[in-house]
Structures are given as structure tokens and as C-alpha cells.
VEXBA-998276 format. One record per atom (N, C-alpha, C): residue number from 1; residue in one letter; atom name; x, y, z. Coordinates in pm, whole numbers, padded with zeros to 5 digits. Example, Ala and Ser with C-alpha at 12.3 -4.5 7.8 and 13.67 -1.06 7.14 Angstrom:
VEXBA-998276
REC   i aa at      x      y      z
REC   1  a  N  01319 -00569  00780
REC   1  a CA  01230 -00450  00780
REC   1  a  C  01320 -00330  00780
REC   2  s  N  01285 -00225  00708
REC   2  s CA  01367 -00106  00714
REC   2  s  C  01290  00003  00787
***
This chain:
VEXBA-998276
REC   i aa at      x      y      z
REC   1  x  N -01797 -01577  00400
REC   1  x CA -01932 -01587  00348
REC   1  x  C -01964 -01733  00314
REC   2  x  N -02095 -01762  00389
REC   2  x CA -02119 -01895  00324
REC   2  x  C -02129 -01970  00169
REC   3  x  N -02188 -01841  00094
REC   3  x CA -02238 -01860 -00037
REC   3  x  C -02106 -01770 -00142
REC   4  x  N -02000 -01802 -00201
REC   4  x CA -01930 -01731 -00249
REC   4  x  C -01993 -01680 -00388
REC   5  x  N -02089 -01656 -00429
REC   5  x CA -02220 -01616 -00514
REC   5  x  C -02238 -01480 -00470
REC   6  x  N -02262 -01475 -00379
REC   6  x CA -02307 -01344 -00301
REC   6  x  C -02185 -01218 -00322
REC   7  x  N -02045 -01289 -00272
REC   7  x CA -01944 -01212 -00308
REC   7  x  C -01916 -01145 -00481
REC   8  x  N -01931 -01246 -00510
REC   8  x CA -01936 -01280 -00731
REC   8  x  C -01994 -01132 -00718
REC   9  x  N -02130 -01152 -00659
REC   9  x CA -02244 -01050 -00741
REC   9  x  C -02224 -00919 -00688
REC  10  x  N -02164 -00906 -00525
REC  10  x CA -02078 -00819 -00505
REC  10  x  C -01966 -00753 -00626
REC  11  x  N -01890 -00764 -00670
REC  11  x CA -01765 -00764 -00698
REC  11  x  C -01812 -00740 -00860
REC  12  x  N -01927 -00798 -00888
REC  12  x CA -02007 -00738 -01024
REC  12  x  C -02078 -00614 -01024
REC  13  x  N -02139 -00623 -00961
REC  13  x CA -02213 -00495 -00933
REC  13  x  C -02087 -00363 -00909
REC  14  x  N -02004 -00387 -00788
REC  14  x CA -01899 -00315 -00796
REC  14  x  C -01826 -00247 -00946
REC  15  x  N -01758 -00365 -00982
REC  15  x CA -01691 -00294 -01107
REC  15  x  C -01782 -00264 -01246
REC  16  x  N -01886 -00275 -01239
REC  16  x CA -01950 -00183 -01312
REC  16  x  C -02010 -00042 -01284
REC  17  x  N -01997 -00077 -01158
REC  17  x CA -02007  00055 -01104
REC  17  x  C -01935  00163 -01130
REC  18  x  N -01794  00126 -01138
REC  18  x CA -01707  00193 -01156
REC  18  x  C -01684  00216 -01289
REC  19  x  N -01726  00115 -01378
REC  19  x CA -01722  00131 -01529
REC  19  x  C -01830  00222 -01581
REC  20  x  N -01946  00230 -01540
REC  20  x CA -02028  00376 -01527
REC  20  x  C -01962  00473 -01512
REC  21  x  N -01872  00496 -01423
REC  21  x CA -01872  00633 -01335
REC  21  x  C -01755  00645 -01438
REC  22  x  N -01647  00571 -01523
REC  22  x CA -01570  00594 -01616
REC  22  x  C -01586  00622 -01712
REC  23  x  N -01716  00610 -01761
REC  23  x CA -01802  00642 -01894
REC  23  x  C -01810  00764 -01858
REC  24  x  N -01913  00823 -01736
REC  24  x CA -01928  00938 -01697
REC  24  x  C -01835  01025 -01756
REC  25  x  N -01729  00995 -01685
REC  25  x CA -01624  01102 -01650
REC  25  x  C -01570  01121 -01891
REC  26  x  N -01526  00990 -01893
REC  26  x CA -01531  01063 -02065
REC  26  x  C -01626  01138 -02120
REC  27  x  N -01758  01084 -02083
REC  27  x CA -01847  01146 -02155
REC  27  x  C -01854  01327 -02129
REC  28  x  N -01796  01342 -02040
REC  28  x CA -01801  01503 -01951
REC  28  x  C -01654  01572 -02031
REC  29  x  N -01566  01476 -02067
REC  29  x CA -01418  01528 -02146
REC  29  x  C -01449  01595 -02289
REC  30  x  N -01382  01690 -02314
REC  30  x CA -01423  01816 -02409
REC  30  x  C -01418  01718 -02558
REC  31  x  N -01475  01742 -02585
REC  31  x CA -01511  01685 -02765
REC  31  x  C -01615  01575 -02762
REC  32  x  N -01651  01522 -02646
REC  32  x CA -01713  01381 -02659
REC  32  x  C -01857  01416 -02685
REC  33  x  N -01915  01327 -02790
REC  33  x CA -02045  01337 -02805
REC  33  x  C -02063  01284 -02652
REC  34  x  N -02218  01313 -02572
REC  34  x CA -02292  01314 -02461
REC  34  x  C -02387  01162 -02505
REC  35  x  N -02474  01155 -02583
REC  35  x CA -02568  01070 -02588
REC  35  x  C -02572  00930 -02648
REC  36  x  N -02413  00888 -02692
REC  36  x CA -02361  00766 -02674
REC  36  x  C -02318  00711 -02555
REC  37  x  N -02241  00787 -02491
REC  37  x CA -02207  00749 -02346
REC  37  x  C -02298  00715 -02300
REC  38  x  N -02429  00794 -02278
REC  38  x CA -02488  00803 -02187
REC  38  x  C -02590  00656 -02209
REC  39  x  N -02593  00636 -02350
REC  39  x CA -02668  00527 -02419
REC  39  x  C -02580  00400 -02342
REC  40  x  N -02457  00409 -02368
REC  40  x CA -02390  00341 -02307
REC  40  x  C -02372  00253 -02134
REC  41  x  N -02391  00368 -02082
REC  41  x CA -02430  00397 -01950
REC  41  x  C -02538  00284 -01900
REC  42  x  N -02617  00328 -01969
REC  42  x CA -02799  00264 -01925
REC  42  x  C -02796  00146 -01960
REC  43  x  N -02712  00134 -02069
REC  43  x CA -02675 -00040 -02092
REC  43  x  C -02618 -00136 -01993
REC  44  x  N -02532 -00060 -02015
REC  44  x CA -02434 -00135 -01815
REC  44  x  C -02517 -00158 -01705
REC  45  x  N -02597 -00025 -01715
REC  45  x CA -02652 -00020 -01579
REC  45  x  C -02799 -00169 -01581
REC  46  x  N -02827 -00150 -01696
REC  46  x CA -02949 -00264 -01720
REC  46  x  C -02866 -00396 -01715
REC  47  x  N -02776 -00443 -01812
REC  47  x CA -02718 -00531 -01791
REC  47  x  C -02691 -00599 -01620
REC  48  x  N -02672 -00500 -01557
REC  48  x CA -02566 -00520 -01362
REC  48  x  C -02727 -00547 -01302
REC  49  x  N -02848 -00469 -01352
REC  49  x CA -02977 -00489 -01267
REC  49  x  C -03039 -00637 -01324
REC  50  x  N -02996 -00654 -01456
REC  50  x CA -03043 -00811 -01517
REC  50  x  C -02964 -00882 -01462
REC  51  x  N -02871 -00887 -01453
REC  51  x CA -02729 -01015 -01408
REC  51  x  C -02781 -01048 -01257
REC  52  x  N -02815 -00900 -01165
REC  52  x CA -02840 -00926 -01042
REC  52  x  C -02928 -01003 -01006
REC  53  x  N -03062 -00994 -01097
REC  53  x CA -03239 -01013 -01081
REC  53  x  C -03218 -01153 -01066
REC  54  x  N -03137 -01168 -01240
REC  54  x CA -03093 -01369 -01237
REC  54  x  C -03086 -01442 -01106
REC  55  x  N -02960 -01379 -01048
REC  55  x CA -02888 -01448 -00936
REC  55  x  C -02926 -01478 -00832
REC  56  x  N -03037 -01345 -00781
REC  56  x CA -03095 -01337 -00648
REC  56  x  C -03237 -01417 -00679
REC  57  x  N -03258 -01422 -00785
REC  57  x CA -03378 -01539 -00801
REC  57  x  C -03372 -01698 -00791
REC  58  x  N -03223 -01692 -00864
REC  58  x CA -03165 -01857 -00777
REC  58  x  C -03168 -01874 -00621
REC  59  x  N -03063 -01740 -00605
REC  59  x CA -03008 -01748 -00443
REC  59  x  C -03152 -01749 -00343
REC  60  x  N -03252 -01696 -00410
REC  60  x CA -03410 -01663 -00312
REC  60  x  C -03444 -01809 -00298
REC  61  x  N -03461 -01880 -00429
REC  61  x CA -03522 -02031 -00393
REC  61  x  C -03434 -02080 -00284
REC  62  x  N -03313 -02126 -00311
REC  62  x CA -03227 -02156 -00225
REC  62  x  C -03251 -02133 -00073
REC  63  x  N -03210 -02013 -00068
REC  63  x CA -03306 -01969  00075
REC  63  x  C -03392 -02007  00160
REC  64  x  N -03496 -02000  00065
REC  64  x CA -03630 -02043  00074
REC  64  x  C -03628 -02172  00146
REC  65  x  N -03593 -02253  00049
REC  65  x CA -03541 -02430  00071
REC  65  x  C -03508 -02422  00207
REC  66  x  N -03398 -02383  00246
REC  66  x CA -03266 -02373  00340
REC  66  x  C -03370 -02301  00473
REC  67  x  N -03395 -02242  00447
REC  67  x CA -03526 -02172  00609
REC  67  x  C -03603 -02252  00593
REC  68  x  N -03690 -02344  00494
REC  68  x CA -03755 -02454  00572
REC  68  x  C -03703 -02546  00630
REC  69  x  N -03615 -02632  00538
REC  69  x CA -03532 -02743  00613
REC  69  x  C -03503 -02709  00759
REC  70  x  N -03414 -02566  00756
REC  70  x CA -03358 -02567  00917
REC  70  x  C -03490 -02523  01016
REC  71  x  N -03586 -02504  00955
REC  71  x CA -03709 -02434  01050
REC  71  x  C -03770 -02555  01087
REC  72  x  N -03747 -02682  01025
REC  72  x CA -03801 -02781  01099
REC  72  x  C -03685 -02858  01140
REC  73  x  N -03546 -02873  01152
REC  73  x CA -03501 -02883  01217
REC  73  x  C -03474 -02866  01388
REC  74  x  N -03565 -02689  01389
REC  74  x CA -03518 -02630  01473
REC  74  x  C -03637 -02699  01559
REC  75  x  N -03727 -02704  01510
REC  75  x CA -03873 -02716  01539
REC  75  x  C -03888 -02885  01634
REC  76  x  N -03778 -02975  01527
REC  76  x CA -03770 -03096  01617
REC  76  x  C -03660 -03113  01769
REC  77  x  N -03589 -03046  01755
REC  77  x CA -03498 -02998  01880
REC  77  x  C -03579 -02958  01945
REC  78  x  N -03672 -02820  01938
REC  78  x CA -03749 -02743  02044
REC  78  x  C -03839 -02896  02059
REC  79  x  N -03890 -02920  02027
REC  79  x CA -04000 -03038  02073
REC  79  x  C -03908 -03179  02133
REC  80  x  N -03822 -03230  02133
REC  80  x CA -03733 -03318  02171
REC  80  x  C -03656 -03291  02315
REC  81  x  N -03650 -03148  02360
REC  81  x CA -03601 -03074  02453
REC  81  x  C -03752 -03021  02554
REC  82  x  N -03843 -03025  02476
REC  82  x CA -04015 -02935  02523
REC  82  x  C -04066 -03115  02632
REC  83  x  N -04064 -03042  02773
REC  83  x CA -04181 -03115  02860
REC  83  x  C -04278 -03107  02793
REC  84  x  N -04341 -03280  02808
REC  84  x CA -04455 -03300  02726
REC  84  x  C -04596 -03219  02826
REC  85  x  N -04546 -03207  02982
REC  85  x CA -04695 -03124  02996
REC  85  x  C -04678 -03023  03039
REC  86  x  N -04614 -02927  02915
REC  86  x CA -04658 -02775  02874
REC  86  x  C -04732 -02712  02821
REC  87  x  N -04825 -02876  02746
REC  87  x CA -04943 -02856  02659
REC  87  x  C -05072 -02802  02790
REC  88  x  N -05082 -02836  02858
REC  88  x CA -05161 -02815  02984
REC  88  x  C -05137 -02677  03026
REC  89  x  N -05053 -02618  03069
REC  89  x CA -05009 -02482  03087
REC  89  x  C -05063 -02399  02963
REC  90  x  N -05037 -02430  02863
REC  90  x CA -05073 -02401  02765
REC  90  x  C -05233 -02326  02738
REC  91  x  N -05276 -02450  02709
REC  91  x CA -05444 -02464  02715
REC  91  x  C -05503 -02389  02851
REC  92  x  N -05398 -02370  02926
REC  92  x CA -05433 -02327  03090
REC  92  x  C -05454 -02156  03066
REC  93  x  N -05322 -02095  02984
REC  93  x CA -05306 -02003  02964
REC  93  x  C -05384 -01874  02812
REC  94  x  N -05432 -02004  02741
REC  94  x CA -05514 -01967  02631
REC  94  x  C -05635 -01975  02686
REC  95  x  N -05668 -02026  02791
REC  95  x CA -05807 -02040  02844
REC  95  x  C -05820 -01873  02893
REC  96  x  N -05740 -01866  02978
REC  96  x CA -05744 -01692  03045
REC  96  x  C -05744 -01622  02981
REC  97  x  N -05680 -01624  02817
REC  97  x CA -05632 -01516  02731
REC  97  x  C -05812 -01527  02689
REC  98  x  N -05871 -01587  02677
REC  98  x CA -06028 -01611  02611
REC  98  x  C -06073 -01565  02703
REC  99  x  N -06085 -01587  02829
REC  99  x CA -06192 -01539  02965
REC  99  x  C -06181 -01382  02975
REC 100  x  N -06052 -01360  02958
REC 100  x CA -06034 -01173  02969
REC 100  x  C -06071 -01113  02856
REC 101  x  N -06121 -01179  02767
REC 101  x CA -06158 -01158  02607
REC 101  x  C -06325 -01137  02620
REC 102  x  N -06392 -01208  02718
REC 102  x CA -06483 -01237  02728
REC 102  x  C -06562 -01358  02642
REC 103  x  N -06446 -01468  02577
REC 103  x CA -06533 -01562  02516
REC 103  x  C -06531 -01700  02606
REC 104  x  N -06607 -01784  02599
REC 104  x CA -06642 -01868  02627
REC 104  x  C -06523 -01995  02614
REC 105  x  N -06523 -02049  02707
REC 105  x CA -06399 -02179  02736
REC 105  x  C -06425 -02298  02608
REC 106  x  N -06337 -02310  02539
REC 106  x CA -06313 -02431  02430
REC 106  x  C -06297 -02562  02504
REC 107  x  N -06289 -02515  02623
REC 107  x CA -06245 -02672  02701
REC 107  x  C -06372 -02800  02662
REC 108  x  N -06480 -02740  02685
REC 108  x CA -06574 -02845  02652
REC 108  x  C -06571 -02857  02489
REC 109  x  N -06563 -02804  02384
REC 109  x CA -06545 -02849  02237
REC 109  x  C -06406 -02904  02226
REC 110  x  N -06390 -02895  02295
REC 110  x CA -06166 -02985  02309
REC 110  x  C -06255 -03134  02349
REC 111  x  N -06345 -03157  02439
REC 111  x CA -06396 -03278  02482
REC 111  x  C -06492 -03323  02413
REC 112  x  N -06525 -03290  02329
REC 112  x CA -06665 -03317  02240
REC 112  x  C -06818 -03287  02247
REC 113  x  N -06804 -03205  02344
REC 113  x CA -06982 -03180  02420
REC 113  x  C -07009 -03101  02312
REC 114  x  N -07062 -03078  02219
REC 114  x CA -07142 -03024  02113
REC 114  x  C -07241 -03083  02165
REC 115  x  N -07377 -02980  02178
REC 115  x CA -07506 -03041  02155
REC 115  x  C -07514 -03142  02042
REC 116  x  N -07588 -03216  02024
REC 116  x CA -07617 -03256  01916
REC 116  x  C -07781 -03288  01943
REC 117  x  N -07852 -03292  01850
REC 117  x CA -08031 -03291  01898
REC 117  x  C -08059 -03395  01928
REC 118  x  N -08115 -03406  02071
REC 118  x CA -08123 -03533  02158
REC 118  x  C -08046 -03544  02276
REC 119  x  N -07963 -03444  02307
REC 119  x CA -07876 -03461  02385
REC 119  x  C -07940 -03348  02499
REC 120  x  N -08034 -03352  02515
REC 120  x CA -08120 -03247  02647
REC 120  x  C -08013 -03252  02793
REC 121  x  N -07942 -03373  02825
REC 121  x CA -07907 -03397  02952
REC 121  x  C -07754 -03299  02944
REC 122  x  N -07669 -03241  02810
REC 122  x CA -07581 -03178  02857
REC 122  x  C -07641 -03031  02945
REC 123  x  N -07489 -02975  02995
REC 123  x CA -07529 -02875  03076
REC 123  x  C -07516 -02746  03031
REC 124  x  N -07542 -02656  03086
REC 124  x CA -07551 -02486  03046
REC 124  x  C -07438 -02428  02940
REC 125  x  N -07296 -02477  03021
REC 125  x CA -07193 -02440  02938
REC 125  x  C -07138 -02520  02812
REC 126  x  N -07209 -02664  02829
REC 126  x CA -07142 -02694  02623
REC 126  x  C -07248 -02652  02527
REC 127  x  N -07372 -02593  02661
REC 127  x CA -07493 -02533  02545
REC 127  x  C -07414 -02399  02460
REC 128  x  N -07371 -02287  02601
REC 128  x CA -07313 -02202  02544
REC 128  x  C -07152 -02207  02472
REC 129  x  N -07091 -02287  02499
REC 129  x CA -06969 -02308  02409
REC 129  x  C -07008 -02379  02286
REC 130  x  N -07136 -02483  02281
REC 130  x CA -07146 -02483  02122
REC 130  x  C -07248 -02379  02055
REC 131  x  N -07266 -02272  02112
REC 131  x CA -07328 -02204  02037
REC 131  x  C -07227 -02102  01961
REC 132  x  N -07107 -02104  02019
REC 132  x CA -07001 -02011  01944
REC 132  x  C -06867 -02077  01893
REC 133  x  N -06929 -02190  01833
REC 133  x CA -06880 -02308  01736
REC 133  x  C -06924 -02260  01625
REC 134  x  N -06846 -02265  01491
REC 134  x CA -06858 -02224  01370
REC 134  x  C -06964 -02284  01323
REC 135  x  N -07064 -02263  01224
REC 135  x CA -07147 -02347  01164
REC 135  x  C -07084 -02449  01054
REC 136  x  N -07013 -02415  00998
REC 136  x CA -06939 -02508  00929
REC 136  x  C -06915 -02605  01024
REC 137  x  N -06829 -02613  01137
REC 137  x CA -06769 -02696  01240
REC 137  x  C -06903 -02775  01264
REC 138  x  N -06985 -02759  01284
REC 138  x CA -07050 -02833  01341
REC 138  x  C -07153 -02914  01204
REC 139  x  N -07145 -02895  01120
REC 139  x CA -07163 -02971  01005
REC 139  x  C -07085 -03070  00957
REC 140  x  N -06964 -03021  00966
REC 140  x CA -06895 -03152  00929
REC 140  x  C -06817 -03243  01035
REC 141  x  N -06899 -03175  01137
REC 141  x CA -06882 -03302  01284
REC 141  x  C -06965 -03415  01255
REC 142  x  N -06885 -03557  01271
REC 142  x CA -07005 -03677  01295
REC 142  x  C -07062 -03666  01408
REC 143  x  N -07204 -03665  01370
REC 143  x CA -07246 -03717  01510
REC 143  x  C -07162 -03797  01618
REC 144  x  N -07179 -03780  01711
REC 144  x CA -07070 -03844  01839
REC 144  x  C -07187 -03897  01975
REC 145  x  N -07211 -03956  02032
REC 145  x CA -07301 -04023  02112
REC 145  x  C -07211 -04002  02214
REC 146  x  N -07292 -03935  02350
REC 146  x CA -07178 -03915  02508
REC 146  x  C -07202 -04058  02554
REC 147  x  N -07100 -04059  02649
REC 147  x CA -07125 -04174  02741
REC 147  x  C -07273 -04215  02820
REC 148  x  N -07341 -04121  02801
REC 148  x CA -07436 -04121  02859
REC 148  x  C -07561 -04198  02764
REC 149  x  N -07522 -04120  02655
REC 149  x CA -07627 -04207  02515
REC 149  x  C -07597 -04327  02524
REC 150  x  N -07459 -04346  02502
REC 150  x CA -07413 -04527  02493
REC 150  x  C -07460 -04563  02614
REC 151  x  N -07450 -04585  02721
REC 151  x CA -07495 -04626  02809
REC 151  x  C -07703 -04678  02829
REC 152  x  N -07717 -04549  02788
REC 152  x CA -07875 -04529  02777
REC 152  x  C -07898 -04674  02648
REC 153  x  N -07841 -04663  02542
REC 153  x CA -07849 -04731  02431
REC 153  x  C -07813 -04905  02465
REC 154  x  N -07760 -04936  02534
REC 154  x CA -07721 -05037  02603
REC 154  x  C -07817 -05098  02688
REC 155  x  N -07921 -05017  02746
REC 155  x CA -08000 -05070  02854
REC 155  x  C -08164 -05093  02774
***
């Protein structure tokens, strides 16, 4: 075992276990009052569920820690080992997953064609791909001028 903690709390839990089931068994032997034992009992048993709660609340952070660290570990290997143009395949393949969806291609909001007012000369489809642009999104877009404005603006 990596964490010899784990075993501990094993091996606790265990022999109280057994220290229950030894209470039991007196408490069931002829003369014994019943409702000390049993008082007894629930003590142990609270005690082994408190001792546990402690431990696994350390051991959880820990964890926790330990799956991020190695999750970006893992994360820089996969990307260090990842062809850089899988991003293309990618975008190739999220494009289809949208078309069989019936929504409209992001390819032109990946490029910036948002209408913006004044911009009459874009074409049909960044009309309809920015129309199913968030309204938020398109508020806190700066204005952006196409090549075509700059150009126009230039002459």
C-alpha cells in the first residue's frame, strides 16, 4: 500500500470490531446487566466512525492534491506526445457533430465575422452564424473592423 494510513485505519476499524462483537457476546452471558454493554457498544462504535471521519478527511485532501498534480502531469505528456495538427481534425470533426445537430458552423465566429453595424458587405452565413452567437458574446466583443473596412478606411 502506498499510504500506510490506510492500513492503520484498517487494522482500527478491525479490532474494534471485534471488541464490539466481545462486548456482545458478555453482554448475552447470564447475569450481565444488557444496557451498559450495549451503552458501551455505541461508544466504540462512535468512537471507530469519529477516528475514521478524521482520517479520511485528511487522506481526501491529500487525494484531492495528488489527482490534480498528476492530472496535469498527465495532461502535459498527452500534449508533448499530441501532433500539433489534430486541432484541425478536431474542429473538422466538431463541425459535423454541429451540422448533424442542425446548428450552424462556428467556423466563421472562430474568424471573427460577427456582423457588426456597418458591415452590409459580409455574406449570408456570418449573418446566420452571428445570429446564434450569445447576446452577451457579442456585447462584450470589441468592435473589430474586416479587412475590408481597413482597407476602405485607408482610401
Amino acid at each position: 500500500m502506498r499510504y500506510p494510513i490506510y492500513e492503520y485505519l484498517y487494522e482500527l476499524n478491525r479490532n474494534l470490531h471485534e471488541t464490539v462483537e466481545i462486548l456482545e457476546r458478555i453482554r448475552k452471558s447470564p447475569g450481565m446487566r444488557e444496557k451498559p454493554f450495549k451503552h458501551h457498544q455505541v461508544e466504540i462504535e462512535h468512537l471507530r466512525a469519529d477516528a475514521t471521519e478524521d482520517v479520511l478527511d485528511v487522506m481526501s485532501d491529500i487525494e484531492v492534491d495528488e489527482a490534480s498534480r498528476f492530472w496535469s502531469q498527465k495532461r502535459a505528456y498527452e500534449k508533448s506526445i499530441r501532433d500539433p495538427d489534430d486541432v484541425y481534425f478536431e474542429v473538422r470533426d466538431r463541425e459535423e457533430e454541429r451540422r448533424k445537430q442542425g446548428l450552424p458552423s462556428l467556423l466563421g465566429v472562430l474568424r471573427g465575422h460577427i456582423r457588426e453595424p456597418g458591415d452590409e458587405y459580409l455574406d449570408d452565413t456570418a449573418e446566420e452564424t452571428a445570429s446564434h452567437v450569445s447576446r452577451a458574446m457579442q456585447k462584450t466583443r470589441q468592435p473589430r473592423k474586416s479587412k475590408i473596412s481597413r482597407r476602405r478606411a485607408k482610401h
